[in-house]
N, C-alpha and C positions, 0 to 999 in steps of 0.2 A: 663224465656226464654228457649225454647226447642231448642233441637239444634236437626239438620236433619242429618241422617246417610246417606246415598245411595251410589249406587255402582258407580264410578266414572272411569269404565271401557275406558269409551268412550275417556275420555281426556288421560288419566293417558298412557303414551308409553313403551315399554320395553325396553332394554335398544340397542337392535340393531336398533329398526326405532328411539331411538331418536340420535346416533351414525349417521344414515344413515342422518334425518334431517340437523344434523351439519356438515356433508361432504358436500352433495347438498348446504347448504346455503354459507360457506365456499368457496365451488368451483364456483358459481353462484356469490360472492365480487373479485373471482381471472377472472372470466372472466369478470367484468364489469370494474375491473380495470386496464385488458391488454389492452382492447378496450378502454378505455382514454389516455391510454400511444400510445397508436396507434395513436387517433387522432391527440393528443399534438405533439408528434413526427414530424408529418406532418403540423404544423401551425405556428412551429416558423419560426422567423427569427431569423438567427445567425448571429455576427459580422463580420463574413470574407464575406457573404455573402450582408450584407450592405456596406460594403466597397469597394464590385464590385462595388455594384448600382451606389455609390458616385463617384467611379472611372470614370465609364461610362460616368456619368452626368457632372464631370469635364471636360471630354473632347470636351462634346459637348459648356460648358461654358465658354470656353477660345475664342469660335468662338467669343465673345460681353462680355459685362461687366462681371466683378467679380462679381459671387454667391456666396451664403450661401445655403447650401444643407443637409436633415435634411431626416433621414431614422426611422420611428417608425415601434414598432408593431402592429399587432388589437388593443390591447387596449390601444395605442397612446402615450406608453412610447418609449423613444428615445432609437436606437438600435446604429446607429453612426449619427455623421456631421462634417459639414467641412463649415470652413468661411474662403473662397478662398481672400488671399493678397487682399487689396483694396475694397471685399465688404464692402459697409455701414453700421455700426451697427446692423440697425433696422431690415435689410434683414435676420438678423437670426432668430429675434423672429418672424420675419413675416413667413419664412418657416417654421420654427418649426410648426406653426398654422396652415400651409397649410397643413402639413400631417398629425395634428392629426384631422383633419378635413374630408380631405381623408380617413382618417382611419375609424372615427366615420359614417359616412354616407354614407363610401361604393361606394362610387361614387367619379372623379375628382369633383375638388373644380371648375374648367370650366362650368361644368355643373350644377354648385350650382350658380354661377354667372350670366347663363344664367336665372336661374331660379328667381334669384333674378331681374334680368332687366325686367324678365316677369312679374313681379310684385307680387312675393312674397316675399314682404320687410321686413317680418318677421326674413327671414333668414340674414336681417344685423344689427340687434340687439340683435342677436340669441349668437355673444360672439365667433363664429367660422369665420374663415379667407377664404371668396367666392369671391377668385378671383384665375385665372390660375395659373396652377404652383403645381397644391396637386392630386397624381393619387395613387388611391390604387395599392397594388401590391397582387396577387390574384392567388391561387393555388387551380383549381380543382372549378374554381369558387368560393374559398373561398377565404376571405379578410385575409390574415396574415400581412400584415404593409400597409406602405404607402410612398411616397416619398415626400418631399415639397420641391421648390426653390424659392427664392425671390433674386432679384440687378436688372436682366432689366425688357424690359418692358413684358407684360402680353406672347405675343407670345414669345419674347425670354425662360421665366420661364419654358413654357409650353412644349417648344422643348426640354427646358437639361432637366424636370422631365422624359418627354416619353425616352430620353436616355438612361436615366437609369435606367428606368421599363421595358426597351427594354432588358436589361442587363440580369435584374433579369429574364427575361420570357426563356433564353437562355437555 
């Protein structure tokens, strides 16, 4: 087996452009990772700030029956809640569904309900919770959480969630 000699000019770097390569590439990870921290920055939800929401939403829940009120992020992990004296058990795991539903689809769960009556029945064995009460919360047009309520009836839900995404849009 022979082996090939040749001049390997073309790859081979000296030592300031391969210094200069690893500055640029370097500095090209430092600006893609300021620009994530930028957007992250601007997509959470924070605690004190679901706590408005809830706040808000409480107040408008006292108008009618005792809520459960449940504050997620985009990706439909709980940020706060609150199960108001008197609500019914089940009203929590029901909101809970309603915002991570909200959350997942970008849209109130109102409008997933409609959608469902229009006869996409798909979406009620889909495992998510299409009924009023689940409104994203949305920054810049982007989806950062969501709110869910469940204990009255569909329009009651529907009024203390807009309360409190009223809160948040403040």
């Amino acid at each position: 087996m022979k082996a090939s000699v040749g001049s390997h000019s073309s790859t081979v770097r000296s030592e300031p452009q391969r210094s200069r390569a690893v500055l640029l590439g370097a500095l090209g990870l430092l600006v893609n990772w300021a620009a994530q921290a930028q957007a992250q920055s601007t997509v959470d939800l924070d605690a004190a700030t679901a706590r408005r929401i809830i706040s808000a939403a409480v107040v408008e829940a006292e108008k009618g029956p005792p809520a459960s009120i449940f504050v997620v992020d985009n990706s439909g992990a709980m940020v706060a809640a609150e199960r108001m004296d008197g609500a019914f058990p089940a009203s929590a795991e029901v909101a809970r569904g309603k915002a991570e539903t909200a959350a997942a689809f970008w849209q109130s769960t109102g409008n997933l309900e409609d959608a469902a009556d229009g006869g996409r029945a798909a979406l009620l064995s889909s495992g998510y919770v299409v009924m009023q009460g689940g409104i994203p919360l949305k920054v810049n047009g982007k989806v950062v959480g969501a709110i869910g309520v469940s204990g009255g009836t569909k329009g009651q839900d529907e009024a203390v969630a807009k309360a409190g995404a009223a809160a948040f849009a403040e």
